[in-house]
C-alpha positions in Angstrom: -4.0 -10.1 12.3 -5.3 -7.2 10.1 -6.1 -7.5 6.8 -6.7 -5.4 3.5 -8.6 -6.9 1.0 -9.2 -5.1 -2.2 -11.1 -5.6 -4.8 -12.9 -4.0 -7.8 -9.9 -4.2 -10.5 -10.1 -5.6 -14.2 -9.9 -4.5 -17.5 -11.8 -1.4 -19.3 -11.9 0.6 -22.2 -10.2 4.4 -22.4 -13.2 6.3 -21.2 -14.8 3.7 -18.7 -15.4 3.5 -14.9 -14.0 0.9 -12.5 -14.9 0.9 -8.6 -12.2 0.0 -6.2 -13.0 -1.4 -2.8 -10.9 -1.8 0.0 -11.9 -3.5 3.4 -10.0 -4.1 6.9 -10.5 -6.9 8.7 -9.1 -8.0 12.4 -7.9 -5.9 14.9 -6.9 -2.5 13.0 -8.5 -0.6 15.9 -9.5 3.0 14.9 -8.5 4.0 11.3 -7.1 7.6 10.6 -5.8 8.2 7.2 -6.9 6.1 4.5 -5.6 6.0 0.8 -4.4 4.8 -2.7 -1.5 4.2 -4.4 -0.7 2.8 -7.6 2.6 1.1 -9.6 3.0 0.6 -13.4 5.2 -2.0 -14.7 8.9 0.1 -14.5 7.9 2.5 -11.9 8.0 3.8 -8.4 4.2 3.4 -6.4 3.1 6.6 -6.6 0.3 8.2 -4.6 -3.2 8.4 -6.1 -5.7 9.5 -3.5 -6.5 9.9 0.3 -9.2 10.7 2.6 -8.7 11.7 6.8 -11.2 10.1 9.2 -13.3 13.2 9.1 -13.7 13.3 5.3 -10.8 15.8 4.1 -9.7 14.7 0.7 -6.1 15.0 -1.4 -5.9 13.9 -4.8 -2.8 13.6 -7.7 -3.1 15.9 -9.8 -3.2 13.1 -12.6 -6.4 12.1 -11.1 -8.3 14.9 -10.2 -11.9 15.2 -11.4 -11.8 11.8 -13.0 -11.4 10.0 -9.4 -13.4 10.2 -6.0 -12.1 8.9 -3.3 -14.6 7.6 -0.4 -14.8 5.6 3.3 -17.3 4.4 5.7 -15.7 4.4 8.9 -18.3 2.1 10.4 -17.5 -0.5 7.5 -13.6 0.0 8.1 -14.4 0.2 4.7 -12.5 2.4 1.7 -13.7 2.9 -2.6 -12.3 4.6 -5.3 -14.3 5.6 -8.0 -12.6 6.4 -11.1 -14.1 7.8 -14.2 -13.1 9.0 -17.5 -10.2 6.3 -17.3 -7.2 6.8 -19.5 -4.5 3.4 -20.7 -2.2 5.9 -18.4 -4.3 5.1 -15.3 -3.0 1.1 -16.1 -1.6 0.0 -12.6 -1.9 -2.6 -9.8 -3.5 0.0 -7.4 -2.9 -0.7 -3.8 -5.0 0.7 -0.6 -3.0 2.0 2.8 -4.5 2.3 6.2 -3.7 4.1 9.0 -4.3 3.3 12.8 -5.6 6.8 14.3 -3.5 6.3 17.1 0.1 4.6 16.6 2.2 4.1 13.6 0.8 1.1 12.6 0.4 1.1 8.5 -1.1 -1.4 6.6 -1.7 -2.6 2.8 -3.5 -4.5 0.6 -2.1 -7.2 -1.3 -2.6 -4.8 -4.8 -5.4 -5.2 -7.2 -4.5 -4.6 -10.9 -6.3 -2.1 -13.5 -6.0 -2.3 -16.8 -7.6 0.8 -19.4 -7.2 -0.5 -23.2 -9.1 -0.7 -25.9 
């Protein structure tokens, strides 16, 4: 059974850094598209990040040049670091996998960020 454990969340001030780790475990196979997503309280998930298997990067444009998006493929292994974080960036922020081949897609179980001072 494949898993996606995040981890990494808490709580920091407007203007801090926070390092978001997501790792597969079991029988995911080869992963293709990796990426975040996040969901305030009231509103739709909404995408935050992604990275291809080769290293191609997309951001929000909410997030871009505060966040860095990252994988190590031999770790099955995914991180977000995000900078310069604003009480607008508060979210459970969740991580999506993709099998290379297939349409299997997979989640983690959400880990929550909270910026406030």
């Amino acid at each position: 059974q494949v898993q996606l454990v995040e981890s990494g969340g808490g709580l920091v001030q407007p203007g801090g850094s926070l390092r978001l780790s997501c790792a597969a475990s079991g029988s995911i196979g080869t992963i293709g598209d990796m990426g975040w997503y996040r969901q305030a309280p009231g509103k739709q998930r909404e995408f935050v990040a992604s990275t291809t298997r080769s290293g191609s990067t997309n951001y929000a444009d909410s997030v871009k040049g505060r966040f860095t998006i990252s994988r190590d493929n031999a770790k099955n292994t995914m991180y977000l670091q995000m900078n310069s974080l604003k009480p607008e960036d508060t979210a459970v922020y969740y991580c999506n996998m993709k099998r290379l081949f297939g349409s299997a897609d997979y989640w983690g179980q959400g880990t929550q960020v909270t910026v406030s001072s």
